[in-house]
Structures are given as C-alpha cells and as structure tokens.
N, C-alpha and C positions, 0 to 999 in steps of 0.2 A: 613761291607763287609768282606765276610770270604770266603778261599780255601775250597774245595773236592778235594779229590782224587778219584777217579774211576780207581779199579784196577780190571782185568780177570783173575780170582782165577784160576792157574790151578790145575786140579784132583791132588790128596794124597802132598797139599800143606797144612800147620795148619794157620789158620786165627790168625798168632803171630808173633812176630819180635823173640823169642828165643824159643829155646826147648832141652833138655836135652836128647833125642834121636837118635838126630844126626838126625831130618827128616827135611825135607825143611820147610823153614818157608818162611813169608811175606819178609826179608830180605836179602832174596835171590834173590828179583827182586826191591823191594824200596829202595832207598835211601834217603831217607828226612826227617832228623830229626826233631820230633816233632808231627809227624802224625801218630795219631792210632788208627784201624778200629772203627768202630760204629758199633756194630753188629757184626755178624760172619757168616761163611759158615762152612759146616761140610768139615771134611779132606775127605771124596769122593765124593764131590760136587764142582761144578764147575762154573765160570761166577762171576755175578758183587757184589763185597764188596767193601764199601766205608768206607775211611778214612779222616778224617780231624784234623786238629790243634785246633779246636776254642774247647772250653768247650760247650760252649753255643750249639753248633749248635751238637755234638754230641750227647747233653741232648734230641733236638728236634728230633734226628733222633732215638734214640734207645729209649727213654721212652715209653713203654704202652700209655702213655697217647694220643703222635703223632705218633702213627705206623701208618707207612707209606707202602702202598700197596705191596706184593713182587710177580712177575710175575717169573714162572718157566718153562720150555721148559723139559716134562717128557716122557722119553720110560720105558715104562712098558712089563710087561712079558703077552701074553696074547692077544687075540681081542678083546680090548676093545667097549664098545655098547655106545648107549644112556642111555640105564637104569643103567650105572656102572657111569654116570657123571650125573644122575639126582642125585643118592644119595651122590656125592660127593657137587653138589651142595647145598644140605639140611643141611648137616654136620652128620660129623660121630660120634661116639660114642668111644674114646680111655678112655686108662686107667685112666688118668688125665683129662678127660671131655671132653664134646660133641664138634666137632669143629664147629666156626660159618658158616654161608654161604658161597661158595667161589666160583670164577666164573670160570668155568669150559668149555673147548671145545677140540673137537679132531680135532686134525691136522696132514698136511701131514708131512712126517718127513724132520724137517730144513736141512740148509745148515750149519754146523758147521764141527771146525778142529776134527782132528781126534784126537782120545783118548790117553795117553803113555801107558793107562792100558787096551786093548781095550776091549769091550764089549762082556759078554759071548753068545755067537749063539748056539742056536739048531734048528735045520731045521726042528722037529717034532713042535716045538713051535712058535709060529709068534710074532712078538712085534708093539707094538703100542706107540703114542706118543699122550700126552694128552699139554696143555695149562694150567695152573692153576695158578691162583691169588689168594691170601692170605691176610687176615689183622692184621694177630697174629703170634704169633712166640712160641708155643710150640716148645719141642725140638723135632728133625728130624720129624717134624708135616706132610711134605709131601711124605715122603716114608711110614709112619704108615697109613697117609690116603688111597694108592692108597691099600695097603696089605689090612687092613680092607673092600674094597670091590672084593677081590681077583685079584689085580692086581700088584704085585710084581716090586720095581723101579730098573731098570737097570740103566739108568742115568739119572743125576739131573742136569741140567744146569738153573742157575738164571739169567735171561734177563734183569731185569728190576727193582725198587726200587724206587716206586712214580714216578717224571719226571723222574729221571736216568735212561740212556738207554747203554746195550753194544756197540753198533754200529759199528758194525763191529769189536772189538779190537781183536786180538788175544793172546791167554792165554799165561800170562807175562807182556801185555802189560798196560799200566795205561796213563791215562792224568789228568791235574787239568782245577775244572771248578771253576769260582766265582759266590759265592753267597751273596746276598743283604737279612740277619736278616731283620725281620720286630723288629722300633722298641716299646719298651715294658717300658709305663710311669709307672712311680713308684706310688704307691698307696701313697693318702694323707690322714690323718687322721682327722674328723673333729675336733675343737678346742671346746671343753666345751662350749664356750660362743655360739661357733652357735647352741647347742644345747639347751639351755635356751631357755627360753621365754623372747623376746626381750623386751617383755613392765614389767617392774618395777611400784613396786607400789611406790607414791612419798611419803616421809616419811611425818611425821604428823606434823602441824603447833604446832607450840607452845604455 
C-alpha cells in the first residue's frame, strides 16, 4: 500500500521542489518530505502532476513501459473542424516521429479558473477547445501536435492521468490518494535436477 499526491500544477510553476532562478517551484505549495513528481508538466502548462514516495510505484507510473493515458483540456488558435481531429487522431508526423493514435474530440469550452497569465485574444481570430488523450510522452508532444495541423496551443490544461482525475482542485491545491501495488512474485529458477531426465539408468550387475 502506497501514497499519491495529486497536485494542480499552476501556469509558469516548474514541475521541481528547487530552481536557481528564483521561479516558483513545486515547494511553494507542497510540503511533504519525500514526495517527488512521476513525470512532469511543462512550466506553461497547467493541471494534474502526480507525486509519490514509493519507488516502486513511480517506476509504474513514469516508465514507457506502463504509460498511462494522459487526458488534456486544449484551446487552440483557430476553428477547429472534424478533418483537423481526424488527422490528429491518425497521428502526426514530428521531427522525432510520427505520433501514435490519440483520441481526439471538440468540445465546448470548460469551466476552469482563470489564468495569472491570461490568455492572448484577438477578436479577428476565434479559438477553439479540443479533448486529447495521449499514450506517450514526447516532449511538449501536444502543442507540436495541434501546430502541425495548423492549430496553435493557447492553453494546455492536463485533467486526467489513467484513473487520476482533477476533480474539481484548484490550482495550488493537492490531496493524497492510497494505492494498493499489485503484488509481483519473484521468479524461481528451475533446479538442474528438474531438468534432467528423471529415469537413470541402473548401473550394471556385477
């Protein structure tokens, strides 16, 4: 049995407990020593970064191997269509390779807090909000994606990460959840003798 943290990453926060810039960090709103993040949110991205103590479980959370789904909440520059989320849905083509499938919908624009950096308007330009899910973690993999089909990220908030959900928190805010490891028997090795052939031949009479 092991802790999460679930924390609401606010905008131009760095996903670190120090920094030598004098920029806000993670420890400017956590205090719990021993906890720290699985994964990252980029400094103008916003929404849910998890932390935990366990080794174990941040192995499970951040390895390639157990990526776990990441759900993002995007206003893009732009009217977005069907045919700019079918090709997002295909995957796109970046510098570092094509990205896989990813589930993609337009929606109406949420209810969320408001910005400290707020968002740039132009009244010639209209903006849209897309839905995107992800299973991989290139770097800033979802503002390259939406640009590559001409639609520019204005903001990026992260809702979601497998079962973990914002729910409501607002940005600053964190809770701990418990989690139940599944567990993981150790491999035995067979013994030589079970690999023989059990019948011997019986030595010779004399």
């Amino acid at each position: 049995m092991s802790e999460i943290l679930l924390f609401n990453k606010p905008y131009d926060v760095l996903s670190q407990f120090t920094d030598g810039q004098g920029r806000k960090t993670l420890g400017d709103y956590i205090d719990k020593p021993g906890f720290y993040p699985a994964g990252r949110l980029d400094l103008d991205s916003e929404g849910l970064l998890l932390l935990t103590d366990d080794g174990q479980l941040a192995h499970q959370l951040s390895h390639p191997r157990h990526k776990q789904p990441k759900t993002y909440w995007v206003q893009v520059e732009g009217s977005a269509t069907e045919h700019e989320c079918a090709l997002l849905r295909a995957g796109v083509l970046l510098k570092d390779g094509k990205t896989l499938p990813a589930k993609i919908q337009l929606i109406d624009e949420p209810e969320l807090w408001l910005r400290t950096n707020p968002v740039r308007s132009r009244q010639s330009i209209p903006t849209s909000w897309l839905e995107i899910t992800i299973s991989e973690g290139k770097n800033r993999q979802v503002r390259r994606m939406t640009a590559a089909v001409g639609l520019p990220t204005l903001r990026l908030v992260r809702v979601a990460i497998g079962p973990w959900q914002l729910q409501g928190m607002q940005p600053g805010d964190y809770r701990l959840e418990t989690v139940h490891l599944p567990q993981t028997k150790p491999q035995t090795r067979k013994s030589n003798q079970s690999r023989r052939n059990p019948s011997r031949k019986k030595p010779k009479q004399p």
